[in-house]
C-alpha positions in Angstrom: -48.1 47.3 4.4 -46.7 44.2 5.7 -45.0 43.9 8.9 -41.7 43.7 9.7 -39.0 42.6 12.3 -36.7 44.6 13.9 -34.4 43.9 11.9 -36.7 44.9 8.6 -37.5 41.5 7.1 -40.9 40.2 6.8 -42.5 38.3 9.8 -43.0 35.0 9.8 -45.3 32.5 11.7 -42.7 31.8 14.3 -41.8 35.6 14.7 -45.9 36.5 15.1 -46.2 33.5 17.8 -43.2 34.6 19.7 -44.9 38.0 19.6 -48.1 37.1 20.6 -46.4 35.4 23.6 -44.8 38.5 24.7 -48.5 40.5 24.1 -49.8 37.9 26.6 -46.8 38.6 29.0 -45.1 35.1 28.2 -41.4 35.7 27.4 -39.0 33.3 29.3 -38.5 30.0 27.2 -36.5 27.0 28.3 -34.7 24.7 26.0 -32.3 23.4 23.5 -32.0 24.6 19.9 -31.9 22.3 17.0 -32.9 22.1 13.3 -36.4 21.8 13.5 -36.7 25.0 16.0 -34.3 27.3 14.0 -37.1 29.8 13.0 -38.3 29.6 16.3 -35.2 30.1 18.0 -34.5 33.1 15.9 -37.8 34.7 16.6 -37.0 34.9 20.4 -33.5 36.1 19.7 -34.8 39.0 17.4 -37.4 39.6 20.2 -36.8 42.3 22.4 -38.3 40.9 25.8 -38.0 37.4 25.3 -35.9 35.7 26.5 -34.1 31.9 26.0 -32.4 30.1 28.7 -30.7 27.2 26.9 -29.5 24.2 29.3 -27.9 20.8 28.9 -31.1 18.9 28.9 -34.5 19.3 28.1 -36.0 17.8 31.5 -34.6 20.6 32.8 -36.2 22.7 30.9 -39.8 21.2 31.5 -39.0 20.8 35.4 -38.1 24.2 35.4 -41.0 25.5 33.5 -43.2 23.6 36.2 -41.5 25.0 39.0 -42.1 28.4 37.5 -45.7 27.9 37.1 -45.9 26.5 40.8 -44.1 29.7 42.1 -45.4 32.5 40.0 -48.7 30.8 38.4 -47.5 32.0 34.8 -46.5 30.3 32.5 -42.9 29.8 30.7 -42.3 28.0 27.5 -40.2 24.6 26.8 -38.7 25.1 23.3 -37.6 22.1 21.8 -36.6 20.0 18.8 -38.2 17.2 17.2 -37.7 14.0 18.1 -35.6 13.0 20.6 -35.8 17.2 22.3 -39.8 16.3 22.9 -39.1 13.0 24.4 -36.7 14.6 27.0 -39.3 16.9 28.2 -42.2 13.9 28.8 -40.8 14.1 33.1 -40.7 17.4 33.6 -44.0 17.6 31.7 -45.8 14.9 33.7 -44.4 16.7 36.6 -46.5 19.5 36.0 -49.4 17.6 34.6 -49.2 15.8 37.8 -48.8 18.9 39.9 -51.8 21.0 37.9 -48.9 23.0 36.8 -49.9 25.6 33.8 -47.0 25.0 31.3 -46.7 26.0 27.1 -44.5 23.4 25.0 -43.6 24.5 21.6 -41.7 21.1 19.9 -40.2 21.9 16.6 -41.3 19.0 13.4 -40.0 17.7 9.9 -40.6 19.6 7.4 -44.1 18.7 6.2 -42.8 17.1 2.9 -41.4 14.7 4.5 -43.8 13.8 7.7 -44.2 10.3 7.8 -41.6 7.2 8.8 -38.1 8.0 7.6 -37.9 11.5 8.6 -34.7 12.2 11.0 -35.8 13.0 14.2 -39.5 12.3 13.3 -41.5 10.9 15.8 -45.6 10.8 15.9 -45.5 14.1 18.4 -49.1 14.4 18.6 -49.4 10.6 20.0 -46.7 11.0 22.2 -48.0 14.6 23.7 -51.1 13.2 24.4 -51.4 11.6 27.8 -49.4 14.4 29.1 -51.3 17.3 27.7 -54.3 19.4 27.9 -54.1 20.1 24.4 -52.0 18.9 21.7 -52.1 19.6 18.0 -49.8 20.2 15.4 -49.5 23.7 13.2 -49.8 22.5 9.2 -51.2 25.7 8.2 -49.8 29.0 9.1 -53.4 30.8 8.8 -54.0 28.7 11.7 -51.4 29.3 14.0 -52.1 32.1 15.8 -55.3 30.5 16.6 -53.9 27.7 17.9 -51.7 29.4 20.0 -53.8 31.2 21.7 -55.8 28.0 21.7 -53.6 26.1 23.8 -52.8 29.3 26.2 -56.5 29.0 26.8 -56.4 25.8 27.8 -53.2 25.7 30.1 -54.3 28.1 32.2 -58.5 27.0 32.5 -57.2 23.7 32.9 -54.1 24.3 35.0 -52.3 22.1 32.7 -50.1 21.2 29.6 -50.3 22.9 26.4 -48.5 21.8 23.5 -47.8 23.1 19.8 -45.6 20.5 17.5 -44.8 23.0 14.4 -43.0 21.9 11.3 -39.5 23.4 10.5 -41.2 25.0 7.3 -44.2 26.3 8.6 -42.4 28.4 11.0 -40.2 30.1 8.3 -43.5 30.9 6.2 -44.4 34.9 6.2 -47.1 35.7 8.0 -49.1 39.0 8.2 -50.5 39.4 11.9 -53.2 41.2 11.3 -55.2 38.9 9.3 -54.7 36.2 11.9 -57.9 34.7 13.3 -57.3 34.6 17.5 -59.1 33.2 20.5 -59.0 35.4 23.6 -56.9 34.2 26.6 -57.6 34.0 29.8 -55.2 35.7 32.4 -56.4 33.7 35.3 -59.2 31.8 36.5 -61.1 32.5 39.7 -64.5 30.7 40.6 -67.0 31.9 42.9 -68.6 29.3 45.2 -72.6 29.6 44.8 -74.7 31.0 47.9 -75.7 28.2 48.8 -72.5 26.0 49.0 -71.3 28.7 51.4 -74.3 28.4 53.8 -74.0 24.5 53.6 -70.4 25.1 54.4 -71.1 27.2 57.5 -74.0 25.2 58.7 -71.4 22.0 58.8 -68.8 24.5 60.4 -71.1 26.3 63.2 -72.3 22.1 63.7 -69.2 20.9 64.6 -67.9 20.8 68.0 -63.9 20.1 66.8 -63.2 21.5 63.5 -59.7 21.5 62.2 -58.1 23.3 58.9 -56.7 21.4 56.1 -54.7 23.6 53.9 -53.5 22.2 50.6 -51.2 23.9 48.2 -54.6 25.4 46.5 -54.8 27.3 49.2 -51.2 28.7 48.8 -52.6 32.4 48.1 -55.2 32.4 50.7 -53.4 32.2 54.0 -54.3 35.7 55.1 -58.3 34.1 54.5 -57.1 30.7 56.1 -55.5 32.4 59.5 -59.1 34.5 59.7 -61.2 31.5 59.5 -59.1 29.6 62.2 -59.1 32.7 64.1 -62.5 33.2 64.2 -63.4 29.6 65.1 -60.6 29.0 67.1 -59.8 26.0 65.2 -56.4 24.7 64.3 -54.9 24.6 61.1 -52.9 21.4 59.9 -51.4 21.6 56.2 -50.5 19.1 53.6 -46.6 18.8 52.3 -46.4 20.8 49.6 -48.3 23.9 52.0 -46.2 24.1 54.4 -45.4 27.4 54.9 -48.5 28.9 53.7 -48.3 30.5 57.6 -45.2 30.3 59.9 -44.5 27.4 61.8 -44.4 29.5 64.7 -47.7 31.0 64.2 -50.1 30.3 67.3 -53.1 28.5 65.2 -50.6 26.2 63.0 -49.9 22.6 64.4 -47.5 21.5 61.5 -48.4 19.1 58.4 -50.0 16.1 58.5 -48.9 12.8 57.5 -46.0 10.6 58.3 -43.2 13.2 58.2 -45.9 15.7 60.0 -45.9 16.5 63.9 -47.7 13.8 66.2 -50.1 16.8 67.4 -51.4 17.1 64.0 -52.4 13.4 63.8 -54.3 13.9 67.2 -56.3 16.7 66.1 -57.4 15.3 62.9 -57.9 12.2 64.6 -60.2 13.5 67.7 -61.6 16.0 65.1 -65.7 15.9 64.0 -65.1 17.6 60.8 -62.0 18.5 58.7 -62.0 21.8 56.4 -60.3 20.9 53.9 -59.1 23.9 51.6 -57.5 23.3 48.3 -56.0 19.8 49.5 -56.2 17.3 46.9 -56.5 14.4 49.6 -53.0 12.3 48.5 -52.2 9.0 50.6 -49.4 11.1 51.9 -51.4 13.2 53.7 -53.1 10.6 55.3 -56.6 12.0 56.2 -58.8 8.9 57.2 -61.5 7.9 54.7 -64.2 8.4 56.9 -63.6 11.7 58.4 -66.0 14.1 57.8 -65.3 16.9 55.6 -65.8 20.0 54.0 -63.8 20.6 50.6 -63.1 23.7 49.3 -61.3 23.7 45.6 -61.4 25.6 42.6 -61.3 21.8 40.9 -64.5 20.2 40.5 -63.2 17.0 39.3 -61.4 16.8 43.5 -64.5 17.4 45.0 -65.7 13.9 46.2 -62.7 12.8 45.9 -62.8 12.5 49.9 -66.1 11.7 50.9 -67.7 15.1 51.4 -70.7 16.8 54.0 -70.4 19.8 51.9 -68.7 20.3 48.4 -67.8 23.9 47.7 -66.3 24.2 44.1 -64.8 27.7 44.4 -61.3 29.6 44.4 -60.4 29.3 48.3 -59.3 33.5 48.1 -63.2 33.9 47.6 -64.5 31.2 49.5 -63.1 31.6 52.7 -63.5 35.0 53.4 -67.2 34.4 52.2 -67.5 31.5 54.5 -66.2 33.0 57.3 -68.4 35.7 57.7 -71.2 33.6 58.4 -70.1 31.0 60.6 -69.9 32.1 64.3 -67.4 33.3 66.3 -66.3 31.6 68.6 -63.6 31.6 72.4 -61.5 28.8 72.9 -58.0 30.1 74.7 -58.0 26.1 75.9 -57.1 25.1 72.0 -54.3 28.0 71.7 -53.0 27.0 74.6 -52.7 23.5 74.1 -51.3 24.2 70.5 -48.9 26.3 72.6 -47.6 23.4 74.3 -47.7 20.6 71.6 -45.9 23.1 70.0 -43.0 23.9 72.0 -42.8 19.9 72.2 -41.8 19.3 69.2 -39.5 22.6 68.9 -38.0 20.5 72.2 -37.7 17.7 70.3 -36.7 18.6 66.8 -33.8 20.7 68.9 -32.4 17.5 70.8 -32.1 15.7 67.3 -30.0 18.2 65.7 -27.0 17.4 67.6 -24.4 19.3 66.9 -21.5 17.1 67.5 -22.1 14.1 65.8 -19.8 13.4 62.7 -21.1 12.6 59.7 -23.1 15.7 60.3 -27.2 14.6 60.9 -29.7 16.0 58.8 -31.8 17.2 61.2 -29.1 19.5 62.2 -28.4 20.7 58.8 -31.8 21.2 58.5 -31.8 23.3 61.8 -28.6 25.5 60.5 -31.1 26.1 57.0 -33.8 27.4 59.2 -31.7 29.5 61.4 -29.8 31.1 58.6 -31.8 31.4 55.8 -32.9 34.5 55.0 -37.2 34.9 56.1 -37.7 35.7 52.5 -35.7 33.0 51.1 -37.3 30.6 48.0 -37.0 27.4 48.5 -36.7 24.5 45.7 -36.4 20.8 47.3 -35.9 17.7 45.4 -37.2 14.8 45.8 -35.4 12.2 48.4 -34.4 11.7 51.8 -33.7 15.6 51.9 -36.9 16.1 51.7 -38.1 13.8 54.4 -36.2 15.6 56.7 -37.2 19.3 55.1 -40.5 18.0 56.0 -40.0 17.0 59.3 -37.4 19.4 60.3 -37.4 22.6 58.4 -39.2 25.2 60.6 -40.8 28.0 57.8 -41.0 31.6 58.6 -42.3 33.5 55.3 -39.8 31.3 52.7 -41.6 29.7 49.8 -40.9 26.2 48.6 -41.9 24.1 45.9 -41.3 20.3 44.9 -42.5 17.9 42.8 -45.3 16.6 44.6 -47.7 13.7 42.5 -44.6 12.7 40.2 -42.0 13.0 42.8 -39.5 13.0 40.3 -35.5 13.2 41.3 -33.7 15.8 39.6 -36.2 18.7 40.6 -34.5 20.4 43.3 -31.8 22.2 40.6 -34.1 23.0 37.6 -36.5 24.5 40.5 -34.5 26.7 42.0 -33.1 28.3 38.0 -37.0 29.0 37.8 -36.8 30.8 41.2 -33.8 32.9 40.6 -35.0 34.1 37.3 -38.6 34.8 38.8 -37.1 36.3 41.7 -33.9 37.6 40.7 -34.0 39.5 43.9 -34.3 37.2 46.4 -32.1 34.3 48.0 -32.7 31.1 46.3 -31.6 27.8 47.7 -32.0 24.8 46.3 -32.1 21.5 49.0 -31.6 18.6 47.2 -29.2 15.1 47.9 -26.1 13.2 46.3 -28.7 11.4 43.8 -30.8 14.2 42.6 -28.4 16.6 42.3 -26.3 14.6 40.0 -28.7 13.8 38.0 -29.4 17.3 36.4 -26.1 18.6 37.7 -24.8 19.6 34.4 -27.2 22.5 34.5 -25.2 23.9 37.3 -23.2 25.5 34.3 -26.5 26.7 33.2 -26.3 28.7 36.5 -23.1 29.9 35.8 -23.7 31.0 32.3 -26.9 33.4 33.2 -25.6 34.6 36.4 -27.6 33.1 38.2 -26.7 33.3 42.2 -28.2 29.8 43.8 -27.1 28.3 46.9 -27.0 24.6 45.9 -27.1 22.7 49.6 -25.6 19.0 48.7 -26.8 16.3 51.5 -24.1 13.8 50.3 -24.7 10.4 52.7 -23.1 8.6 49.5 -26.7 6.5 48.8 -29.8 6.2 47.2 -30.6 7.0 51.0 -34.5 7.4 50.7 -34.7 3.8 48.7 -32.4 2.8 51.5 -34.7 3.0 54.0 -38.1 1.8 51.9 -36.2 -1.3 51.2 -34.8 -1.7 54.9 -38.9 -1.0 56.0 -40.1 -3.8 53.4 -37.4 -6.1 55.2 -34.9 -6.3 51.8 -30.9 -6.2 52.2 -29.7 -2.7 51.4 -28.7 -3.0 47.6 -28.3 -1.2 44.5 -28.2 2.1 46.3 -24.8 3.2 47.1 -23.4 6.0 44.9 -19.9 6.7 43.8 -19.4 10.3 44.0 -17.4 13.1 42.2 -16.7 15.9 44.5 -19.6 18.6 44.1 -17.3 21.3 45.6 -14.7 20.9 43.2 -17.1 20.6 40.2 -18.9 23.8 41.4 -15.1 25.5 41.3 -14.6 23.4 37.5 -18.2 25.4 36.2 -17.3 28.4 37.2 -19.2 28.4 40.4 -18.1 28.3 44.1 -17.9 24.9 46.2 -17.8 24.3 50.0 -17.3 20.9 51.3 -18.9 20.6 54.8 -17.8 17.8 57.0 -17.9 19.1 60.4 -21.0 20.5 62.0 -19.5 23.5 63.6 -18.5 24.8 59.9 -21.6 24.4 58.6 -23.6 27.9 59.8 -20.4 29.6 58.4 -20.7 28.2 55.3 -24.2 28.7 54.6 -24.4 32.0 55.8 -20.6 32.8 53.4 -22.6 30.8 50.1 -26.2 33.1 51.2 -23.8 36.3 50.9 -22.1 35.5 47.4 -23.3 36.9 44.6 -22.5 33.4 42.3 -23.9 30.2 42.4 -22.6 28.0 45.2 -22.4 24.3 45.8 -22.5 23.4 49.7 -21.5 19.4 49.4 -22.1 18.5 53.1 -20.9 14.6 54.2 -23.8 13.8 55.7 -25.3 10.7 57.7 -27.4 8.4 55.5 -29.5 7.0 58.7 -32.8 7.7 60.0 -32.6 7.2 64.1 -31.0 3.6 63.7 
């Protein structure tokens, strides 16, 4: 007996793929629909837990299917048309190529009768997929789909990564009988155990050292419980990269803020007048800043980052199983001199960060906007940040209780903040979401701001509108070039916010501003807060 639908026809290829997603536990898709996705697009509809969250452009889509990945670790789907729908989605797939962000792409084709030049819309996907992706093919034969598939699930998640699946407008309408589809078994998750004897090197190097300080990268995002025990145990502070911090509260005793030059100047010292740096799922960027010669042990589930800073001992393993493993045999050891001189370093820089955010200057200063966030944020909170001067001062100023945050970290790609935050909402539906993004981001993507509105989806969009290119600003004033090409010309955010359907605020006094963050925190609709907003640094 052949199978059926729901609604009683017979299945075809794209109706079996979209079920075998939703068997794997993959039923979010982001996209647009077009003529060579039709079959596709109707197989999600007629699916019962899937489910298609159209925007106005397909970098959106991939962003947010990136950001998803980064805050979840599953995996949602870009569903695209041929052509010109594919080509959109190269950013937000480099962004998660980039970022070792596990992402599906399913890119309708041409009918196969008429692949080759002169097809409308036709482009040669599988060249163009191919830098960006950990696998790439193209589905000519329906007996081969389902393989495929699962194929290219397989790989996106061993090799934390891009999957895509180019598929003909025809061959998705073809019946198929799921039963008699050959499959390859996917993978959940991946979790590597570090050998024996990589975790007695490890705590050889650790008991050997005199001044050992913690490096936590995002790969160790969920193992702080196992991070805070090792520092605790060897009394050793814990500095993080960017895209960690967060992984423990910034006003945890053992944490002396990230490292690099938005990080806290008592970071720098410790890692400078350190004898060994742990280093635990930290991909060493240029960023971060870690000198070439210090001495290091690496943790990472990656074997291709191992070596990538010069190592004393590599250990290639998931750092949830490592640590923990490590830590019991290293010593234990008393040092109340390093918590109390984290103690003080620390309230320093609270000191300081607190005399910057002035709250009387006008145009309102970021770094008191960014103390208002911290205050009135919910602990909870998930936090998307785009990429710009917004997030220099996130990074500098944003103190982090339990909120999560992601960016686009390798890429640094504009236009993240908003596509971000829709993945948040939608993976955390209830929780406060708040995207942090600038004038030049935001409007970038902003048309997807309706794509808020449409799926009810209640983000607080936090505008820092200093009417420039403001990061740019400041690169070209530190190369010693004239400010140019960097001014922007506006529309008023609030006001388009209101146009979509949404709520605006415009901000341009800093004693309104906890008001309206805490009022946009409390609605249950997506909110634009454009705040007029200083574009210097400390000139």
């Amino acid at each position: 007996m052949k199978k059926t639908t729901s609604e009683g026809a017979a299945m075809t290829v794209a109706d079996v793929l979209v079920s075998e997603l939703a068997a794997w536990g993959i039923t979010l898709y982001f996209g647009i629909p077009g003529s060579s996705s039709l079959p596709f697009v109707d197989a999600v509809r007629k699916n019962p837990g899937a489910r298609y969250i159209v925007v106005r452009h397909e970098q959106t889509a991939a962003l947010a299917a990136s950001a998803y990945n980064k805050f979840t670790g599953k995996i949602a789907v870009c569903l695209t048309i041929a052509g010109p729908g594919a080509t959109n989605l190269a950013t937000g797939l480099y962004d998660a190529k980039e970022d070792r962000a596990s992402v599906l792409a399913l890119s309708g084709q041409v009918k196969t009768q008429y692949a080759g030049p002169g097809g409308i819309q036709e482009i040669d996907q599988d060249a163009f997929f191919r830098p960006i992706t950990v696998f790439n093919n193209t589905v000519a034969d329906p007996t081969t789909a389902v393989k495929l598939l699962t194929r290219a699930l397989r790989y996106a998640v061993i090799a934390r990564g891009v999957a895509q699946l180019s598929l003909p407008n025809d061959v998705q309408a073809e019946p198929l009988e799921p039963a008699y589809c050959e499959r390859e078994t996917c993978l959940p998750a991946v979790t590597v155990a570090p050998t024996d004897e990589a975790v007695r090197a490890a705590a050889e190097a650790i008991d050997g050292a005199a001044r050992p300080v913690i490096l936590a990268g995002f790969g160790a995002m969920g193992a702080a419980g196992a991070v805070l025990d090792l520092a605790k145990t060897i009394q050793a502070p814990v500095v993080t990269t960017f895209r960690a911090k967060g992984i423990l509260p910034d006003e945890d005793e053992w944490v002396a803020g990230v490292h690099g030059p938005l990080g806290t100047p008592h970071a720098r010292t410790l890692v400078s007048e350190s004898d060994l740096v742990i280093a635990c799922g930290a991909s060493f960027s240029d960023l971060t800043g870690i000198p070439g010669d210090k001495r290091a042990v690496h943790i990472d589930i990656d074997p291709l980052q191992l070596g990538k800073h010069p190592f004393v001992v590599a250990v290639w393993g998931d750092c949830a199983v490592a640590l923990p493993r490590i830590r019991e045999r290293v010593r234990q050891r008393e040092d109340a001199g390093t918590r109390a001189w984290l103690a003080e370093r620390r309230r320093e820089w609270f000191d300081r960060l607190d005399r910057e955010a002035d709250p009387q200057i006008v145009p309102i200063r970021p770094p008191y906007i960014m103390k208002v966030l911290s205050e009135t944020l919910p602990e909870d909170a998930v936090i998307s940040l785009d990429v710009g001067e917004n997030q220099w001062w996130f990074g500098r100023n944003f103190r982090m209780k339990r909120q999560r945050f992601a960016m686009s970290g390798y890429l640094g790609t504009m236009g993240f903040g908003l596509p971000g935050a829709i993945a948040a909402k939608l993976a955390y539906p209830e929780k406060t979401v708040v995207c942090i993004t600038g004038d030049g981001g935001f409007s970038m993507v902003m048309a997807d701001f309706a794509t808020t509105v449409k799926y009810d989806l209640p983000i607080v969009v936090v505008v820092l509108n200093n009417h420039e290119l403001a990061m740019i600003r400041e690169e070209q004033r530190e190369a010693d070039y004239p400010p140019f090409g960097t001014d922007l010309t506006n529309p008023d955010f609030a006001a388009f916010a209101e146009t979509c359907g949404g709520a605006g605020m415009r901000v341009t006094r800093p004693q309104d501003l906890p008001e309206a963050v805490l009022r946009a925190v409390q609605m249950n609709k997506p909110v634009v807060i454009d705040i007029e907003t200083d574009p210097k640094r400390f000139e």
